[in-house]
C-alpha distance (Angstrom), angle and dihedral (degrees) to the residues before:
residue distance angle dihedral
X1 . . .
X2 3.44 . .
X3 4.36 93.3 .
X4 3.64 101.4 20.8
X5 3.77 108.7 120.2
X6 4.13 112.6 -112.3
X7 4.07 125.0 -133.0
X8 4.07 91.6 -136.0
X9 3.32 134.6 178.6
X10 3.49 94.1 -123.1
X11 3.83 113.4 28.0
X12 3.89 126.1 -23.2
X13 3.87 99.2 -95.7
X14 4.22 123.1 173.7
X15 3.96 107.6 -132.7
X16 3.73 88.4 -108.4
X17 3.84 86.5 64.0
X18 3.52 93.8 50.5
X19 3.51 90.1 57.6
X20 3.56 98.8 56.0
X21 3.88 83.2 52.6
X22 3.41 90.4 52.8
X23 3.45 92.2 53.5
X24 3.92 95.4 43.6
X25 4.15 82.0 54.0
X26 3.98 85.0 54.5
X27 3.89 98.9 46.0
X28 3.78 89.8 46.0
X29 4.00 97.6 45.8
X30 4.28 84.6 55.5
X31 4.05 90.3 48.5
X32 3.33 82.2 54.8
X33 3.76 94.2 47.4
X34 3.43 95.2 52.9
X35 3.72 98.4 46.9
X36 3.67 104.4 49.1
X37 3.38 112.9 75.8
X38 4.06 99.9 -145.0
X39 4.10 124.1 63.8
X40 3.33 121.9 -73.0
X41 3.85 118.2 -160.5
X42 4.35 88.6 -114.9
X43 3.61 95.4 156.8
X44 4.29 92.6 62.1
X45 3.52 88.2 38.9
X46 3.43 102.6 58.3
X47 3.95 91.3 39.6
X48 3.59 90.2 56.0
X49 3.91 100.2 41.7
X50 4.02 104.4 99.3
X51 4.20 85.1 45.2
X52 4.07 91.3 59.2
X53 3.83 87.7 42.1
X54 3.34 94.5 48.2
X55 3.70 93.0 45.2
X56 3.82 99.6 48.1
X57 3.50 100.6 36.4
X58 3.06 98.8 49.4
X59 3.99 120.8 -8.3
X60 3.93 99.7 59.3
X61 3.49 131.3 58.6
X62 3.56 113.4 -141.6
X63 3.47 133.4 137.2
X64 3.90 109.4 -140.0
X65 4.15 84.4 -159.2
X66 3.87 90.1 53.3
X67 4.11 113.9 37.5
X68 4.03 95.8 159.8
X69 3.43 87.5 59.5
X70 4.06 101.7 130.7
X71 3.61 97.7 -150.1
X72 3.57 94.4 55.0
X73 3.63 123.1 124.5
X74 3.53 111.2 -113.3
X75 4.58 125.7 -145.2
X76 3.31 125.8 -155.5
X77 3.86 116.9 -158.6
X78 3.44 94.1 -156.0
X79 3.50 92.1 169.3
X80 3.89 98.2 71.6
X81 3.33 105.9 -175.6
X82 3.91 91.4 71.0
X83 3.36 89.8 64.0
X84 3.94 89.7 129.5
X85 3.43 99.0 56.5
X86 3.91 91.1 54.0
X87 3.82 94.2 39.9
X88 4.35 80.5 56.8
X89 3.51 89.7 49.7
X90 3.67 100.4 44.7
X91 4.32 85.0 56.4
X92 3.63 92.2 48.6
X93 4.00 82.9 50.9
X94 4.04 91.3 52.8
X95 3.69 103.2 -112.2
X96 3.58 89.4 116.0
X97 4.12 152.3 -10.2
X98 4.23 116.3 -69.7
X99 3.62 82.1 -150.3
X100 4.08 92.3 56.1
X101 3.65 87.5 61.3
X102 3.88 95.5 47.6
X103 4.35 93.9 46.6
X104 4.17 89.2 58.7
X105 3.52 114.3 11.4
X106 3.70 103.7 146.2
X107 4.01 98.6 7.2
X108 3.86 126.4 122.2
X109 3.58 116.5 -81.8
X110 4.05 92.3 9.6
X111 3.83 126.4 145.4
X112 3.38 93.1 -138.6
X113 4.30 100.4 62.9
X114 4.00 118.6 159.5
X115 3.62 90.7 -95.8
X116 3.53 124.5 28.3
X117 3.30 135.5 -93.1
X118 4.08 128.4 -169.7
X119 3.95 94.7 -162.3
X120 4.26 89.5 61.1
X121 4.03 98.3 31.3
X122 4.28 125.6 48.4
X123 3.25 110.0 -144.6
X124 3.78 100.6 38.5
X125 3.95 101.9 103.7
X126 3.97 95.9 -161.4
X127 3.62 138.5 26.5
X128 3.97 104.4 -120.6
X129 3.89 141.2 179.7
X130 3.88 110.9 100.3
X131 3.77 97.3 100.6
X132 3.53 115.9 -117.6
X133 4.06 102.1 19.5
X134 4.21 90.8 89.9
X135 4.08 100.2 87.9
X136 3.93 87.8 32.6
X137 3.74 80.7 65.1
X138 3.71 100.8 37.3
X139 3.73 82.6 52.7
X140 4.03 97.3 62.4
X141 3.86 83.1 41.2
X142 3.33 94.7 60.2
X143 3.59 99.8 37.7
X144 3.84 89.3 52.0
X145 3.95 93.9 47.7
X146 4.14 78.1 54.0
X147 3.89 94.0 51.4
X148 4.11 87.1 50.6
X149 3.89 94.2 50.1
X150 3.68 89.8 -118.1
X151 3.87 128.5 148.8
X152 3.92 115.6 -150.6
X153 3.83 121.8 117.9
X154 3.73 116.0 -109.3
X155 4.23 101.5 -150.5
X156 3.91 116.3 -172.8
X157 3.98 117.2 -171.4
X158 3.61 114.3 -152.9
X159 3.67 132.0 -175.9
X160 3.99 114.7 -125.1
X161 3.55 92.8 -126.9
X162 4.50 89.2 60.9
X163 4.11 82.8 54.3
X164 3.58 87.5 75.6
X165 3.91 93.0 72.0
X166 4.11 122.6 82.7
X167 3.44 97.5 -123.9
X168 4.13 90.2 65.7
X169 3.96 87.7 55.9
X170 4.10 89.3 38.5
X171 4.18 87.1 63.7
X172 3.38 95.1 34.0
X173 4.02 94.2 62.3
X174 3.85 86.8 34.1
X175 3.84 86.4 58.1
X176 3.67 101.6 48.0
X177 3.72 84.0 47.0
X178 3.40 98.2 53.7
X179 3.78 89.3 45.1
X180 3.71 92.1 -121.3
X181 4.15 99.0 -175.9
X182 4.01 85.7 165.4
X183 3.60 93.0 70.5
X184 3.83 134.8 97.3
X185 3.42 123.4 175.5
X186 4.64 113.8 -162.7
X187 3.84 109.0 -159.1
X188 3.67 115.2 -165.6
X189 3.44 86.8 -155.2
X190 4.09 92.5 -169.5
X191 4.28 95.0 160.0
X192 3.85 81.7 -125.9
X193 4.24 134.1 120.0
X194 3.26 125.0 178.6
X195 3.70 98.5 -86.0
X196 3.42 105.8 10.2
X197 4.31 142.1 33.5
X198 4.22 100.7 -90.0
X199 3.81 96.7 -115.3
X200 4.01 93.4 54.7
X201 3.39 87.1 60.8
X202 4.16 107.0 24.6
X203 3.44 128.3 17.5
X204 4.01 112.0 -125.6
X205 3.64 106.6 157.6
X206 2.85 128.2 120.2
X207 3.59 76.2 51.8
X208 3.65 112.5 159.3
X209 3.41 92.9 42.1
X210 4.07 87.9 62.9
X211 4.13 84.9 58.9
X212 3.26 84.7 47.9
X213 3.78 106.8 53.4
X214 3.77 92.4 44.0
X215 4.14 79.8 67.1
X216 3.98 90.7 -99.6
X217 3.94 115.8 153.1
X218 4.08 100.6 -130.8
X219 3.50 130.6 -152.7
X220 3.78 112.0 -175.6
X221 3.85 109.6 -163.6
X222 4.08 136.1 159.8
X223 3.64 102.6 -99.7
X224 3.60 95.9 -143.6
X225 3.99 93.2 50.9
X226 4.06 108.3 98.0
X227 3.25 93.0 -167.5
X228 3.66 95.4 48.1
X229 4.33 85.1 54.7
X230 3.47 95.4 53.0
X231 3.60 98.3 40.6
X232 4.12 82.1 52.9
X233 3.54 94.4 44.9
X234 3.77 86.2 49.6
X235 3.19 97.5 53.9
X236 3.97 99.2 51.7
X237 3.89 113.9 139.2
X238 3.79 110.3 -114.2
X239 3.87 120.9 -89.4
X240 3.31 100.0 -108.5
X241 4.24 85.9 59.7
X242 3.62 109.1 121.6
X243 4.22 92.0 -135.9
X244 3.81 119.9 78.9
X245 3.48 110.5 -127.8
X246 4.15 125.9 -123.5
X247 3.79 130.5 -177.4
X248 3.59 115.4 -169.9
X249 3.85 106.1 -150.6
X250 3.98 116.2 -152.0
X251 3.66 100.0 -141.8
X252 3.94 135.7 172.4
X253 3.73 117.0 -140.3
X254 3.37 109.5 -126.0
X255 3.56 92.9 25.2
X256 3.85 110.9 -176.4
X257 3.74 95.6 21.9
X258 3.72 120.2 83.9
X259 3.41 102.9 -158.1
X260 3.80 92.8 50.7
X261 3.73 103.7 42.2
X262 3.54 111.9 107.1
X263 3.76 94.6 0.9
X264 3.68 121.8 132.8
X265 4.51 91.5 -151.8
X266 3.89 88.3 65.5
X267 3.90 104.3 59.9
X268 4.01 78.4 97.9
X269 3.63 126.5 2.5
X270 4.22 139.0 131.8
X271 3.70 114.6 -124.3
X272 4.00 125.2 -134.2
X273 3.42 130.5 -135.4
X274 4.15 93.7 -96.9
X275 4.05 85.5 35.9
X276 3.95 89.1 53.2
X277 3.95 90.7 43.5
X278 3.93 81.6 49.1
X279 3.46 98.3 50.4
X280 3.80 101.4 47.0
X281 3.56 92.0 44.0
X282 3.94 82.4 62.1
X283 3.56 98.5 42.0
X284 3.96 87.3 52.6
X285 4.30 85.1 53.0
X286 3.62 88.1 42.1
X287 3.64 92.5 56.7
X288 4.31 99.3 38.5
X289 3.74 82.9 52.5
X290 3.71 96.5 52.9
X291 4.05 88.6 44.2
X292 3.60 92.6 58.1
């Protein structure tokens, strides 16, 4: 479907063009690397970056001009640390400037802080970080969107790593048992932690079967497949369903970069100005390699 035109929730976009805005979302997120002068959490980012552009360009509907809108959907960036990465997306979206988020990222008092924050930045629906607290949230979100009659999704992305912690599998059994068909739950199920790959440290698999037997409906996908996104986003089960909804996303950190995929050093890092010439040169082979 790699032409067809797209009913978004956003703008109409072919998968094609959602590429090429996931691949603006990558070149920006390493500008920003290399001109900030802390860490950013690259590695994350740049596994998660076809998931966000997927989601709002085409799997949310929001209006960036109307954010009180009640029938909204509503995200959940429940992994925190790639706050980034969704702040990119969000500007490529319209609800604010790319070069806003480059002028302050990181400073006192800015919109744009490592994690995010609701109070400092409209448009950001919860104020995340803590690993493992995001789909608790989503959870009472949905359920309370429920309680008022309303229809809106309620999406939470998580990183694999978070899905370690109890309270993930606490709100995933109190969703299924609360029949919660208005929420979805994105994985970027990368296989990495901080400082080590997940399964040295945790063992997941089989892990869509655990989704599964906590009464989940699962969707297993390759995260960096548009068309695979879409078609899952497509194929969604109503609102009213009575299952919640998770799509576990096979991702590669560092995706687009060579010298950062599958390598532990980039979960955060700042890039310099040879590293950033580096890395886009790679991105750029990355992406005339996939084209071909």
């Amino acid at each position: 479907m790699g032409q067809t035109s797209l009913s978004t929730g956003g703008s109409p976009h072919t998968v094609a063009e959602l590429e090429d805005l996931a691949f603006e979302l990558r070149s920006k997120l390493l500008h920003l690397c290399g001109t900030y002068e802390g860490a950013v959490h690259i590695g994350g980012d740049l596994s998660a970056a076809d998931i966000l552009t997927a989601l709002f360009e085409y799997g949310l509907h929001v209006d960036p001009t109307d954010l009180r809108n009640p029938s909204r959907d509503r995200f959940v960036l429940s992994k925190g640390h790639a706050a980034v990465c969704m702040y990119i997306a969000m500007s490529i979206r319209g609800f604010f400037s790319y070069e806003g988020i480059v002028d302050t990222y990181g400073q006192l008092d800015s919109a744009y802080g490592m994690h995010p924050c609701k109070v400092q930045l409209p448009g950001v629906e919860c104020s995340t970080g803590s690993l493992g607290h995001g789909l608790p949230i989503a959870v009472g979100m949905a359920l309370s969107a429920r309680g008022r009659g309303e229809s809106h999704r309620v999406v939470c992305l998580l990183g694999d790593g978070e899905t370690g912690e109890g309270s993930v599998w606490e709100a995933a059994m109190a969703a299924r048992s609360n029949e919660l068909g208005n929420l979805v739950a994105f994985v970027d199920r990368n296989r990495q932690l901080m400082t080590s790959f997940a399964e040295e440290r945790v063992v997941f698999e089989p892990y869509p079967d655990k989704w599964a037997a906590f009464g989940w409906n699962v969707v297993h996908v390759d995260g960096h497949d548009m068309g695979q996104l879409v078609d899952a986003i497509d194929a969604l089960p109503e609102t009213s369903s009575d299952r919640p909804t998770v799509v576990i996303c096979e991702t590669v950190k560092g995706k687009g970069v060579d010298f950062m995929e599958h390598n532990l050093a980039w979960h955060a890092g700042s890039l310099g100005a040879a590293d950033l010439e580096r890395a886009m040169a790679a991105l750029e082979a990355s992406r005339t390699k996939e084209s071909v």
